[in-house]
N, C-alpha and C positions, 0 to 999 in steps of 0.2 A: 358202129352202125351210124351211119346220116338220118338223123329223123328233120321233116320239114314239121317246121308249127307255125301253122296260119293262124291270124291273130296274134303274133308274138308280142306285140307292145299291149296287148290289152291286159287285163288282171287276171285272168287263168292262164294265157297265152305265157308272159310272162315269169309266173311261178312255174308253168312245165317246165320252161326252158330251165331255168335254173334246177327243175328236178332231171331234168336230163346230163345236162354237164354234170352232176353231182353224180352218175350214175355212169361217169364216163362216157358217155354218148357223142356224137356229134351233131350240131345243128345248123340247121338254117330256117330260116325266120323269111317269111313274105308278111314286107311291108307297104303300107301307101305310102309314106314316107322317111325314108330307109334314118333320115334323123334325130328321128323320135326312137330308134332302138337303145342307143347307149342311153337316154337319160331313164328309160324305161327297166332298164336291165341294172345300171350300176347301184341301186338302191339293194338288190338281191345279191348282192356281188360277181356277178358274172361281166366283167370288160366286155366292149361292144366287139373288140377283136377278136371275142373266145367264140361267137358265132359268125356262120355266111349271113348275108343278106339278102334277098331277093326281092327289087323292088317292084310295086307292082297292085292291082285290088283283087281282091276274091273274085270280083264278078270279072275280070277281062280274062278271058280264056286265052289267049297269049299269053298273060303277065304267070297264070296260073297250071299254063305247061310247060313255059321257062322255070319254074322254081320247083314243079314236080319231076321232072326228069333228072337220074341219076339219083333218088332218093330210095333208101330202103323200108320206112317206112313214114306215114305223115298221120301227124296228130292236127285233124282241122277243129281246128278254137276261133275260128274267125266267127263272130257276130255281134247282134248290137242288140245289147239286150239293153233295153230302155221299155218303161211304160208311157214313158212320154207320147204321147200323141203327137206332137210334131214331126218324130221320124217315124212315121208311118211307111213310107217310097225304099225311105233305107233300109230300115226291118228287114221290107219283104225282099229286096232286091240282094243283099247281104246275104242273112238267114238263106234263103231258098236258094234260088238264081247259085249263089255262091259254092254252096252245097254239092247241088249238079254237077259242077265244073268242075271240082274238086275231085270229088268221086268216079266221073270220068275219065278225068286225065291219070287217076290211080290205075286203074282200068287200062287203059291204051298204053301206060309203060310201065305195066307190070311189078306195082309195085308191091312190096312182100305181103304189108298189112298198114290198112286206117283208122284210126283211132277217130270216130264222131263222136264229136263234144255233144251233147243233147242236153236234155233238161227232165228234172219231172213234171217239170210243167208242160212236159210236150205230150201227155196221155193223162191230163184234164179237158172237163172235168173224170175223175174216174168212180169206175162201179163201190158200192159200198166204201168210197173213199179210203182206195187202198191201191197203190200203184206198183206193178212187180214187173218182169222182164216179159211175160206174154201179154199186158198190157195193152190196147187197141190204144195207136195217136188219138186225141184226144180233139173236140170238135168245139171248143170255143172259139169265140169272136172275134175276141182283142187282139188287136194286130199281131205283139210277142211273141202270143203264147199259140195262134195260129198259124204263123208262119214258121217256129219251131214245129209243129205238129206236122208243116209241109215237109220239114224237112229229113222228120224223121220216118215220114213215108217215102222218100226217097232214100235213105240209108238202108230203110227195109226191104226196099225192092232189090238194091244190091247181094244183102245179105242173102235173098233169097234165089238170087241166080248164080249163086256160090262165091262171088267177094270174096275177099278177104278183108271184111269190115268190120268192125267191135265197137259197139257203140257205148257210151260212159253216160252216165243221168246223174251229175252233179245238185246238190239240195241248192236251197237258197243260200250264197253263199259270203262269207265275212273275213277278216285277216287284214292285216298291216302292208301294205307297198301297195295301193292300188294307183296305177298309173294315171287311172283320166276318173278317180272318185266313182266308180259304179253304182247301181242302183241298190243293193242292201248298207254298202257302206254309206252311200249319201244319207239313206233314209234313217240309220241312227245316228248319224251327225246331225239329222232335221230334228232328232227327237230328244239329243240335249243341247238343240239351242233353243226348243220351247216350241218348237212348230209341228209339233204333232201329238195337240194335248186328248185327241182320239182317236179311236184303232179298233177296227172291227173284229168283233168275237172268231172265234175259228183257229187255226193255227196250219204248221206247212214245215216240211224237212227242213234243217237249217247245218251249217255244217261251215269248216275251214277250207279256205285257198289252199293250202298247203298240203292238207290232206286230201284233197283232190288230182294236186299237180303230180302227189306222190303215186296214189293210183294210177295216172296217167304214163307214168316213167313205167309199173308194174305190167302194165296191160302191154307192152313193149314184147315180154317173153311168155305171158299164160298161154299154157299148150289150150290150142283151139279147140278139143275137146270139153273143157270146161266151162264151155257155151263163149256166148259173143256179146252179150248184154250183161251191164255191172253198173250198180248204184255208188256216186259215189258215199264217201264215211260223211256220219253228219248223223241226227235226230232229231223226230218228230218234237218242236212246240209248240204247244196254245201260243194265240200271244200275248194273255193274262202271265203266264212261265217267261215271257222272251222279255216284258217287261219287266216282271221281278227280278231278273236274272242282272237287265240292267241298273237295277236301280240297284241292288246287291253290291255288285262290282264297282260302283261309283262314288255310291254312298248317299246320295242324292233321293227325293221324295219323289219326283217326278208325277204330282200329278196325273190321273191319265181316266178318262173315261170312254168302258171299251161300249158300244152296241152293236147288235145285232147285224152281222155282215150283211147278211141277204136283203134286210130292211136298209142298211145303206147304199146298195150298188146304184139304185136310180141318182142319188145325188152325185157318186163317183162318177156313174157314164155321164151326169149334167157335164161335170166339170172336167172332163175328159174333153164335151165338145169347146168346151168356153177355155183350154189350155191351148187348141188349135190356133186362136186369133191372140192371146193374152201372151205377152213375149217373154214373162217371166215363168221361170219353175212354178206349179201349185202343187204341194207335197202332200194330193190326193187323189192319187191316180184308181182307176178303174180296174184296171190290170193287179195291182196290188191287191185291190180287197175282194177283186172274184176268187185270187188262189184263198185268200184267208175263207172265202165262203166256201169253196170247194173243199177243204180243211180234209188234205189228203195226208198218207202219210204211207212209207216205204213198205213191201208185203215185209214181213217176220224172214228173215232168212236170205230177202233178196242178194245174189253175188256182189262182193265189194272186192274181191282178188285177197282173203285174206286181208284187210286191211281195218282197224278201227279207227274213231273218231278221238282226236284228244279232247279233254274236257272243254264243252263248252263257255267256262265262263274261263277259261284261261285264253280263248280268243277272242272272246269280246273285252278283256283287256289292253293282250295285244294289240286291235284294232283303235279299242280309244284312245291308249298311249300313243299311237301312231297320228292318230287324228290331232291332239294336243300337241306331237311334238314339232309338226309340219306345219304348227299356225292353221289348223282348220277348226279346233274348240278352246278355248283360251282355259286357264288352271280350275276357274270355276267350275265353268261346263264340265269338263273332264271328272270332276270329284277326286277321290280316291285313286282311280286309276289313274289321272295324269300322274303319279308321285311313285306309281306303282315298279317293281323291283326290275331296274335298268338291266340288270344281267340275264332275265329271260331269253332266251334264245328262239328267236323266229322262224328258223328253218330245220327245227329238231323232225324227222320222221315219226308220224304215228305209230301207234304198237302194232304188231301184228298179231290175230286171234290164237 
C-alpha cells in the first residue's frame, strides 16, 4: 500500500513514517524541502531512499495534487503546532488552508481512506471537562488551538458527506527524535534548565510519539464499521503528577510553584502580546496555560484501535535521554536519566488491550 504523509519531517510525521515502513507499507512524504527528509528520518532508521518524495507546501494545491495522486491512502500530519504568537499567519494558513487541500484533492482522486491528524485540543474548551469522539470543535481564541478547531470542522464536513476520513486526536505529546524540538519537548527542556520555576494548576492528556505513530500505521486497516474517530494512547495529568513524574525520573528537586490557571491566563495573554514584538522565545505561552485551565481529559472508553499507552515515565526518560545525548541538557540538567539504561529500545510497539 502507498500511504502519503504530509508533515513527514516533522515529529509525528516522521515517527508514522517509520511506523509505516515497519508495517511494510510504502510511502511518500510531501515536503517543503525535500532535504530535510533523510536528516529527519535517519535518526528513526529509515534511509531517505526507503521513501518517495514529494516536494512541495500543504497549502499549494498543485504541490499537493502532485503528491496525492496515485496514493492509496494519506495520513495528513502536516501542521504547525506552536503556541508561539509569532506564527500566527502560519498556524492558520498550514492548519486550515492545508487541511482543505488535502482533503479535497483525497476526494477528486479517489483515494481509499485519510487519516487527520487532529488534536484534543481541537474540541476545547469542553463540557464538564471531558473530551470524546461526539465532541463539538471547540471555540477558543488562541490561534493553535482555533485553527485546529477549523480544521477539524472541515474533516467533519467530509466525514459527514460519506469520505472516507478517520480522524486521530493525539494527547499532548513527548518521545526521543524530535526533528525541529516541538512544543511539549521544548517546554520540559525549559523546565530542566530552570525556566519554568511556575505552572499553572490544572492538567491535560499527555502521551508518546510512538504510540501515536503506531495507531496511525493501525488506522491503515480498522474496518470502518468501528467508527472513524480515535484518541490517541496517552493519560490524563495534573501538572502537580507531570512534575513529580519529572522530578522522579531525574532525580532532581526542581523547585516548582504551581497557581491557579485561570488567575494566570491575563498575565499569559500579556505575554502572549509582548512575545509578538520580543524576538526571543518567553516560555509562557497563553495557549499552554488555557489547555491546563480547561484541564480536560479523554471520555472512559474513548476508541484508541485497540492500542495502549507504554508507561509514562519510561518516555519521559526516553525523551530526556535523548535531549542530553544530542547536547540539548548537559549530565546535570538531565539527573538520573541522562545515565539512564542505553539498551532501552525506542521504537518497541505498545501493548495491545
Amino acid at each position: 500500500m502507498l500511504v502519503l504523509v504530509t508533515g513527514g519531517t516533522g515529529f509525528v510525521g516522521t515517527h508514522t513514517v517509520a511506523a509505516l515502513r515497519a508495517a511494510g507499507h510504502r510511502v511518500r512524504v510531501l515536503a517543503r524541502d525535500p532535504d530535510r527528509v533523510a536528516p529527519a528520518l535517519s535518526p528513526l532508521s529509515v534511509p531517505a531512499d526507503a521513501v518517495e518524495v514529494a516536494a512541495g507546501d500543504v497549502t499549494d494545491e498543485t504541490a499537493v495534487a502532485g503528491a496525492v495522486r496515485g496514493v492509496d491512502v494519506i495520513i495528513h500530519a502536516a501542521s504547525v503546532y506552536s503556541f508561539d504568537s509569532r506564527s500566527h499567519a502560519e498556524t492558520r494558513s498550514t492548519n486550515v488552508r492545508g487541511t482543505e487541500l488535502v482533503l479535497a484533492a483525497a476526494r477528486r482522486f479517489g483515494v481509499g481512506r485519510t487519516v487527520h491528524v487532529s488534536t484534543f485540543g481541537a474540541m476545547l474548551p469542553a463540557t464538564d471537562g471531558v473530551v470524546g469522539p461526539q465532541s463539538p470543535p471547540g471555540t477558543a481564541g488562541e490561534t493553535y488551538l482555533s485553527s485546529k478547531a477549523a480544521a477539524e470542522r472541515i474533516a467533519r464536513r467530509y466525514q459527514a458527506d460519506g469520505d472516507p476520513v478517520v480522524i486521530s486526536y493525539p494527547p499532548a505529546l513527548l518521545g526521543p527524535d524530535d526533528p525541529k524540538l516541538g512544543d511539549q519537548n521544548a517546554r520540559l527542556r525549559n523546565m530542566l534548565r530552570g525556566l519554568m520555576p511556575m505552572w499553572p494548576t490544572g492538567g491535560f492528556p499527555v502521551g508518546d510519539v510512538r504510540d501515536t505513530a503506531a495507531l496511525h500505521a493501525a488506522l491503515l486497516s480498522v474496518p470502518t464499521e468501528d467508527g472513524n474517530r480515535y484518541f490517541g494512547p496517552g493519560a490524563y495529568l495534573s501538572t502537580r503528577d507531570f512534575v513529580r513524574a519529572v522530578r522522579e525520573i531525574t532525580g532532581r528537586r526542581l523547585p516548582t510553584v504551581f497557581l491557579p490557571a485561570r488567575a494566570m491566563l491575563p498575565f499569559a495573554y500579556a505575554t502572549d502580546l509582548i512575545q509578538r514584538v520580543w524576538p526571543w522565545h518567553i516560555p509562557a505561552e497563553y495557549g499552554a496555560c488555557y489547555v491546563c485551565a480547561c484541564d480536560a481529559r479523554p471520555e472512559a472508553g474513548a476508541p484508541s484501535a485497540g492500542l495502549a499507552a507504554r508507561p509514562f515515565t519510561r518516555t519521559l526518560t526516553d525523551t530526556v535521554r535523548w535531549l542530553h545525548r544530542t547536547g540539548r541538557l548537559t549530565a546535570a540538567q538531565a539527573g538520573r536519566a541522562g545515565s539512564a539504561d542505553e539498551g532501552a529500545t525506542h521504537h518497541a510497539a505498545p501493548a495491545t488491550r
